[in-house]
N, C-alpha and C positions, 0 to 999 in steps of 0.2 A: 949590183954585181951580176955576170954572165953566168947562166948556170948551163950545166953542158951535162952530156954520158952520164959522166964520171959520178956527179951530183944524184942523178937518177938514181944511181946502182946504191949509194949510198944508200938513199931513202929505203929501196927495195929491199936493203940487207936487214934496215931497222925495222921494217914493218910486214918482213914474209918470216913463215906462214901468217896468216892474220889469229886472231886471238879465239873467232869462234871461226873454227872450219866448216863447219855448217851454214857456208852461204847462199843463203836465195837469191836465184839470177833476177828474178822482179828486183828485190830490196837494190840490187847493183845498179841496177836503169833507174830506179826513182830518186834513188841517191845521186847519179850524174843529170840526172834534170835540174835536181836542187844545185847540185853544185855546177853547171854549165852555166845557169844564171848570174851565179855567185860570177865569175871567170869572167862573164860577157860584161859586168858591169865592173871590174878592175883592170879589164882593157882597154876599154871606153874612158875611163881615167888614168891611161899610160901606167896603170901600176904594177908590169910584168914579172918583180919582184915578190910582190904578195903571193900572185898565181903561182908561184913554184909550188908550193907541196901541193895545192889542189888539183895543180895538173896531173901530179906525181901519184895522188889519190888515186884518179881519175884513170890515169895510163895503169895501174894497179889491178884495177877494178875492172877494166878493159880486156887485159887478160888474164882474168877471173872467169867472167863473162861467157870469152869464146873457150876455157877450159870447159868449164863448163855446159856448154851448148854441142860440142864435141864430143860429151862421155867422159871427161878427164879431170880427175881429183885436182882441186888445187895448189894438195898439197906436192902438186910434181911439179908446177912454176917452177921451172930454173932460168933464170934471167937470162945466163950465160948461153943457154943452149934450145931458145923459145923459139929461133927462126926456123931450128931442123924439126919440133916439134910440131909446131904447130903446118909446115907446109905439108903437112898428110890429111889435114882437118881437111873434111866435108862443107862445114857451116862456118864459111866468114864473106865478107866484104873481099870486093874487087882490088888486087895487092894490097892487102894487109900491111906483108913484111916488108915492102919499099916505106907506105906509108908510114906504120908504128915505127920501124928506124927511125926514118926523120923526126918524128913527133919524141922519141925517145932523146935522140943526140940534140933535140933544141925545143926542152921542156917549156921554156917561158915565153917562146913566141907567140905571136897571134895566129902567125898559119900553123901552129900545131894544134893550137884550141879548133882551129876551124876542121883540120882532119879530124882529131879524136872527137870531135864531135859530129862529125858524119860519118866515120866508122858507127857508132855508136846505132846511129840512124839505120844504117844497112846492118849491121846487128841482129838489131831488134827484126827487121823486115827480114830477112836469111832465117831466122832462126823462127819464125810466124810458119814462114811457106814448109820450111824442115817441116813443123809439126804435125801440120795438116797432111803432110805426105805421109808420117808412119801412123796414123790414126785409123 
């Protein structure tokens, strides 16, 4: 079955705020390498179906991530309202908000595995060079 938006938001209503708000951006990155594997190998077997909720994780965890790297509690995730949020942030990847739309409106694709997973890339790399600059 086609999972869209709508499905997303779903997910997002069941599992925001997460249970321990105390999240480490490390634990978020090592968690999406485990699960990009997991993703890379149920694509590879057409099974687009499966990959919904761990894309849905993962798109989650994602902006976590850049709350996070930005100074901003997670508990302020508003799904409805993360495009006007987050375009003030400092530290993200090259159009985000084009990107994570897309990868949002068509969770179970392969080209959204393939952006959310080079967001993810520039991420980590954005948020390296951040660090080194306020130190």
């Amino acid at each position: 079955m086609y999972k869209n938006e709508h499905d997303f938001m779903q997910f997002f209503h069941a599992n925001h705020p997460p249970k321990d708000v105390s999240v480490n951006i490390n634990t978020l990155f090592e968690k999406w390498n485990k699960r990009a594997n997991e993703l890379k190998n149920l694509y590879e077997t057409r099974d687009s179906e499966k990959a919904f909720k761990s894309m849905c994780e993962g798109i989650l965890s994602f902006l976590y991530a850049l709350f996070i790297t930005n100074g901003h509690s997670i508990i302020k995730v508003d799904i409805h309202q993360w495009k006007e949020v987050t375009k003030n942030f400092t530290v993200k990847p090259v159009n985000t908000t084009e990107r994570l739309n897309f990868i949002i409106e068509h969770p179970t694709q392969y080209h959204s595995f393939v952006q959310l997973n080079l967001l993810y890339k520039e991420l980590i790399k954005k948020r390296a060079v951040h660090n080194l600059r306020i130190k």
